[in-house]
N, C-alpha and C positions, 0 to 999 in steps of 0.2 A: 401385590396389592393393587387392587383397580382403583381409578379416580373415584369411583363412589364410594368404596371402603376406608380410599384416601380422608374424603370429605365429611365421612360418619365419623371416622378417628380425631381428626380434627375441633369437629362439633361438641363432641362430647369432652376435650378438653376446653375448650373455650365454655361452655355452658354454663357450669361452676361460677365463673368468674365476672357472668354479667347479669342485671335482673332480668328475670323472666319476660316479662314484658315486652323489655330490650331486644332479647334474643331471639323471642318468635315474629317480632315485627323484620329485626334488619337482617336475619339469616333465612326467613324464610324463601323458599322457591331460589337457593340461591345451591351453587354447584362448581366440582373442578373440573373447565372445559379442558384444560390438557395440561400437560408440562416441557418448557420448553428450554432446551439450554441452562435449568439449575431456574428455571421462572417458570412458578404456579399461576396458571390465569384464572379466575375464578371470573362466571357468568354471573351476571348481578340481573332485574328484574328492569330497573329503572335506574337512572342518572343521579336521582335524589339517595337511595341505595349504594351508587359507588361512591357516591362523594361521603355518607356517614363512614361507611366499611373505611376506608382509608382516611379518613379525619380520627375516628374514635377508635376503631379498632384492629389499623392497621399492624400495631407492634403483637398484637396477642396472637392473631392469624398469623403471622411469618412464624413467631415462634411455636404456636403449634405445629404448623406445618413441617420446620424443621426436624420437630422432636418425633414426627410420623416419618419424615423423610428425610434424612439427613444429605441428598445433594437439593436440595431447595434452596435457594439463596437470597431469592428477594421473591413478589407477589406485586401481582399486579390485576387491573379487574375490567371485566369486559359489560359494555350492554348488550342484553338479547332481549328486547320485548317480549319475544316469544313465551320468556319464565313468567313473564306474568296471566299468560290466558287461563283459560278454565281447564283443570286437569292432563294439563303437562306435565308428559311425564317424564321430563326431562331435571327438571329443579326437585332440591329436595324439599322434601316436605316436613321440615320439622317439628309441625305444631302434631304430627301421627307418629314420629319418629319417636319423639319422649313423653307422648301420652300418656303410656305405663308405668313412666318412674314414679318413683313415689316421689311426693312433696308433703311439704310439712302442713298441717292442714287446724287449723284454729276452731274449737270448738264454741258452737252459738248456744248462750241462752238467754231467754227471756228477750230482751230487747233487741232490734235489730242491729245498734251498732253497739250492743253488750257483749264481750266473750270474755271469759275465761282466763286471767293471764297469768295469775297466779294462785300457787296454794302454798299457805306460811310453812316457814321447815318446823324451826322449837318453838317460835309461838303460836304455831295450830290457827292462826288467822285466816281467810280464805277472803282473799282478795278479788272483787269478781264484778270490774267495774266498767263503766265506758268508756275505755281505750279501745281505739279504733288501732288494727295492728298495721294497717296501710300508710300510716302515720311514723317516719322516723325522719331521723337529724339527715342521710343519708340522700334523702329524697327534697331535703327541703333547699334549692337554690336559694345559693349567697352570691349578692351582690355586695355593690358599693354600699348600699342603704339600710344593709341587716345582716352584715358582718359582726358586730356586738354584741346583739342578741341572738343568733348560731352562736358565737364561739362562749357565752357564758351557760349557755344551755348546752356544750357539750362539756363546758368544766364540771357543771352541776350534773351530770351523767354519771362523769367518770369519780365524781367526789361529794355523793351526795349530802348537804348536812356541815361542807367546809364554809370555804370564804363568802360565797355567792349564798348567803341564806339570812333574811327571803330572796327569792329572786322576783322583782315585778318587772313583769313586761304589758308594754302599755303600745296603743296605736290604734287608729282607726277599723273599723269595721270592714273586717274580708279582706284584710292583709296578711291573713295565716296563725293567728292568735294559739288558738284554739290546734292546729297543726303543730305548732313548735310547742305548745303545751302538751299534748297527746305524746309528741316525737320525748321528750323529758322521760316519762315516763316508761314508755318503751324502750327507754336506752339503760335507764337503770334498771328495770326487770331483767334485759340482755346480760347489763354487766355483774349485776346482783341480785340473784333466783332467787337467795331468801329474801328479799326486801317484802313488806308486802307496802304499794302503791295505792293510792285513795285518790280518784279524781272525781271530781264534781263540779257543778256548773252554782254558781250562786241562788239563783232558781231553783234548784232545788234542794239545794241544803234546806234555804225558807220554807219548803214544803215537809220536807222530813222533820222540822224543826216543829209545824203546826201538828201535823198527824203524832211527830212523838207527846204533845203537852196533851191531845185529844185522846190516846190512849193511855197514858201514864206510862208512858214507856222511855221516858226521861236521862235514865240511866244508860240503856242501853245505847241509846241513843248519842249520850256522848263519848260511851267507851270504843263505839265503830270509831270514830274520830280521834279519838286522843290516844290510840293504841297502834300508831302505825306508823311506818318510818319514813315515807313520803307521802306530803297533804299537798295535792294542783286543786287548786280553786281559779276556775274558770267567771268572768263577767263579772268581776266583785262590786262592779260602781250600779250592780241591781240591790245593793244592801240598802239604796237611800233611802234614806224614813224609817225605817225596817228596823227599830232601834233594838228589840227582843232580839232579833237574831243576831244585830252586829255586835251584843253584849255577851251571847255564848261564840260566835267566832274569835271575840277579844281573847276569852277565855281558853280556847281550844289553841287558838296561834299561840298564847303564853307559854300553856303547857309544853306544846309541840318544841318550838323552839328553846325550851329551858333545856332541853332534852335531847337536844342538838338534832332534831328532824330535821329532813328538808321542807320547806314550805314556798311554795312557787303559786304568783296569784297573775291573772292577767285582767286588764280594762280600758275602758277606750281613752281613758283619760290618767294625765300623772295623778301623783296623791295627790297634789297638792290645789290641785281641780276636783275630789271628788265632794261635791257639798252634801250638808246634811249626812257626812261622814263624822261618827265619831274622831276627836283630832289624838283619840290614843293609837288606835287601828291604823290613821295617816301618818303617825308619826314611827307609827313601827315599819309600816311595808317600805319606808324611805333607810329603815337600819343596815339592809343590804345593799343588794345590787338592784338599780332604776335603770333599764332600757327601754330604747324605745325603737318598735317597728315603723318605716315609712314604708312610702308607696315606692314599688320598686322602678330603677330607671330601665332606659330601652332596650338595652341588652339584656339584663336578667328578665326580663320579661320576655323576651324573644326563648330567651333559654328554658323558661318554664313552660312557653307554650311545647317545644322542641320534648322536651321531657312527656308532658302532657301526651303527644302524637304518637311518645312509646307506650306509655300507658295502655292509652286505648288502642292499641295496634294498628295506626292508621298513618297513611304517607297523603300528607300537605304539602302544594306547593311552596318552596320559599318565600314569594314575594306576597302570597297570601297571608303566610305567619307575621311578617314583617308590618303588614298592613294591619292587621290585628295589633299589635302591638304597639303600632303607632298612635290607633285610633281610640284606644280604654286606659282610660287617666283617674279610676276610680279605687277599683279596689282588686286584687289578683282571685277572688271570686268571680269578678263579672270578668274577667280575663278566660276564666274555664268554662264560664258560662255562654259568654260568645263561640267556644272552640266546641263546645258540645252541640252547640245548635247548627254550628255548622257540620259536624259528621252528622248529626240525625238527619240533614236535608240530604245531605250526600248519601245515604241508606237508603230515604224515601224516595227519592230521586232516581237514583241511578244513577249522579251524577256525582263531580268533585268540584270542593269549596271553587271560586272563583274571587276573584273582590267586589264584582260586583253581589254577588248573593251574602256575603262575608260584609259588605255597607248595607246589605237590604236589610239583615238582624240587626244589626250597632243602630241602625235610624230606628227599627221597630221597636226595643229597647227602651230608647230616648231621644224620642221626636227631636229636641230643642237641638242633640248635639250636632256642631259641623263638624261634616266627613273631611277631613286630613286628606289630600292626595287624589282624591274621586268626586267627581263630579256628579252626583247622585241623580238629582233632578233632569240632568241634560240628559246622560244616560237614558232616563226614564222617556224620554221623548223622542230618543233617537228610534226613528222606523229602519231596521235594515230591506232597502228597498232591488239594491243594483249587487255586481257578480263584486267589483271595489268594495263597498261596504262589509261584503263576508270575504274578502280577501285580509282585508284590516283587522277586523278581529281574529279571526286564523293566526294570524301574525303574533297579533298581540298574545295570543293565548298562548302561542309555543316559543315567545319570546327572541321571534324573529321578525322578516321586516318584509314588503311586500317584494321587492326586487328578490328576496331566497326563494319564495314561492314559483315566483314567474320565472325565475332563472333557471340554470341548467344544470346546478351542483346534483348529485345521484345519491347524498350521503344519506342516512337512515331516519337523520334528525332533521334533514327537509322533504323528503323525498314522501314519509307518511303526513304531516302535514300537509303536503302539495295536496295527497292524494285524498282525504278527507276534505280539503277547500272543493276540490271539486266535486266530488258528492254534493256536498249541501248546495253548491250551486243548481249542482241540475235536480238533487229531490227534492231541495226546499223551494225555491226560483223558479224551475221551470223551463231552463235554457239549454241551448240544441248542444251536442256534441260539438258542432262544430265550431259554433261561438263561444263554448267554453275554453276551446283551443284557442282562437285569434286572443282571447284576453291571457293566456298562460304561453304569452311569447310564440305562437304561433305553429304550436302543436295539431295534429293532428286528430281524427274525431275517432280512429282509432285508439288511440293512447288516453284520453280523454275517457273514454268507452272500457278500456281495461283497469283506469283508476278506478273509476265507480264501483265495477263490478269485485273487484279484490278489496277495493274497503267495504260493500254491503258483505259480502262474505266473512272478514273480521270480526266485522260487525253479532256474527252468531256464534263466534265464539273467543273472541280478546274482551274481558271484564273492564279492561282499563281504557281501550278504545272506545268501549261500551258509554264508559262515564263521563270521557273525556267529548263523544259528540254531543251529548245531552248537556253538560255545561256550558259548551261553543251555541247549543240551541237558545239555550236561557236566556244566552247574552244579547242572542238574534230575536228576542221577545219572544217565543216560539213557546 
């Protein structure tokens, strides 16, 4: 077996067992550079890359490995920038590799985030509502702050219509409401096919509510309702005023509940805040289970963006995420919102988030807020004028110090740094060979002359050096 048959073998166990997402972001361009002494070294792309693979899924790789090759004994992972240039063909490619397989594939109709997700067994129901299937308990990080509401929303999965009914969950706006609601119902379509599931937003029940009294179709109208074994009513605190409607929901929760449905309602507010609520309706959604969603702390916000980065198949610097997460104290929507606007810039761009572009969207956002950690304004005024000033940000960007640069270490992780600081010196600056040597400890304008030239040449064909000088320009105002 060759190392690449080795690493297909491998892949395709391991594949199964992690979300897709997951697996074409952190396997990709990734490869067995050899085996040595009963140790598999596996080429990774980037530093961020070996630290997930051996954080997250270092036990599943050794054991596939073993099960492909039984003198394997431990695994260990190498950087090669090189897997990350444009069409190397060295790294495997596995977003071409399992393009063929099938995957299970959700049919659309009608509305954009309408599909399909059930159709009833003996009661011929046909269930066919806005469940979003990107939406499950599995995806949804648990922290300190929404431990209670995960774990009653996975009792109510596995048991729908038991102890937890109603279930209300309650919390501010863009803390995942509407996620762990959706996630509900998709766990019990998973665990229970014939169920058939009713989700709806309070909005528009009131609208099916007007159109059903506008056509006489009264009836029908409340048999969709009252004939199904899970009711999610979504934004309930839009009933206020609404006293028509909150008198057939009174109606509909009775029945449901007399009948041991599950009835799961979410809103921004407890019952016991929602005004202009009937006090029967408040007094029933209190008969269950009351949890309540907060705004999550720094780590599970770190971890959601982390997840988020798998999602969209895209590698974030660390201290970037961290920054983000430090800086959005509002709601875990504006949390994905900030992290989207940063991969669209880095599309348009060419380039990758930085903090400072990462503080420019949080201020355009919301003027009023202060930036945590960065100094926005000053930034904004800094001119980089001298070969020091793009020595510093070099630095700072590869999270090293100016004395690495100007020194003599040869390693990989200074050595291309060095050699992109010099670049921008002499194509951004302007300055001779040789004065870029006396500031790089006293090199020579040869040496000086061969960094430029081998980073302009990367430069037409490394994507990630690509991004990575276009970010370093950003920061240079450029």
């Amino acid at each position: 077996m060759t190392q690449k048959e080795l690493w297909v073998s491998v892949l395709r166990r391991i594949k199964p067992t992690i979300k897709k997402a997951y697996f074409l972001t952190w396997f990709q361009n990734t490869v067995v550079l050899r085996k040595d002494e009963g140790v598999a070294v596996i080429g990774v792309p980037t530093t961020f890359a070996r630290n997930w693979l051996n954080d997250k899924y270092n036990v599943k790789i050794l054991q596939a490995l073993q099960e492909a090759d039984a003198g394997i004994q431990s695994v260990s992972y190498e950087v090669h920038s090189r897997l990350s240039e444009l069409n190397n063909a060295e790294g495997m490619d596995v977003k071409a590799l399992f393009a063929t397989e099938d995957t299970k594939k959700v049919r659309k109709v009608r509305k954009v985030n309408e599909v399909k997700v059930k159709v009833g067994g003996s009661s011929g129901h046909v269930s066919s509502q806005m469940l979003n299937s990107r939406y499950s308990l599995d995806n949804f990080v648990v922290g300190l702050d929404n431990r209670l509401p995960h774990a009653a929303s996975v009792a109510v999965s596995n048991m729908p219509g038991g102890i937890y009914n109603p279930l209300y969950i309650y919390g501010d706006s863009g803390l995942g409401k509407t996620h762990i609601l959706q996630a509900i119902g998709n766990g019990i379509l998973e665990n229970f096919p014939d169920m058939v599931v009713k989700y709806v937003t309070a909005e528009r029940f009131v609208t099916e509510i007007v159109e059903a009294i506008g056509k006489r179709h009264t009836h029908k109208f409340k048999e969709q309702y009252r004939k199904v074994d899970v009711f999610l009513m979504d934004d309930v605190q839009f009933f206020s005023r609404k006293h028509s409607s909150q008198q057939e929901f009174f109606h509909t929760f009775n029945e449901l509940y007399e009948g041991n449905k599950q009835v799961v309602i979410t809103s921004d507010r407890p019952p016991s805040e929602l005004d202009d609520l009937d006090e029967r309706l408040k007094s029933r959604f209190g008969m269950g289970m009351v949890v309540e969603l907060l705004f999550p702390d720094y780590e599970t916000r770190l971890a959601i963006l982390n997840q988020k980065c798998g999602e969209f198949e895209v590698l974030i610097d660390p201290d970037v995420l961290g920054f983000i997460a430090n800086n959005v104290h509002h709601s875990v929507r504006e949390l994905e919102g900030v992290l989207r606007q940063a991969v669209a810039e880095t599309e348009l761009n060419d380039s990758v988030p930085t903090i400072r572009s990462v503080a420019e969207i949080i201020k355009r956002l919301d003027k009023a807020q202060k930036i945590i950690g960065y100094d926005i304004e000053a930034k904004r005024e800094l001119i980089v004028k001298t070969a020091d000033d793009v020595m510093q940000l070099v630095a700072e960007y590869y999270n090293l110090t100016v004395d690495d640069l100007v020194g003599k270490d040869r390693h990989k992780e200074i050595m291309v740094p060095r050699q992109i600081c010099m670049y921008l010196i002499k194509n951004e600056l302007g300055q001779s060979y040789e004065k870029i040597g006396g500031d790089f400890g006293g090199r020579n304008h040869t040496t000086v002359m061969h960094a430029c030239n081998k980073t302009a040449s990367k430069l037409k064909k490394n994507v990630r050096m690509v991004r990575d000088v276009n970010a370093i320009k950003r920061e240079m105002g450029l």
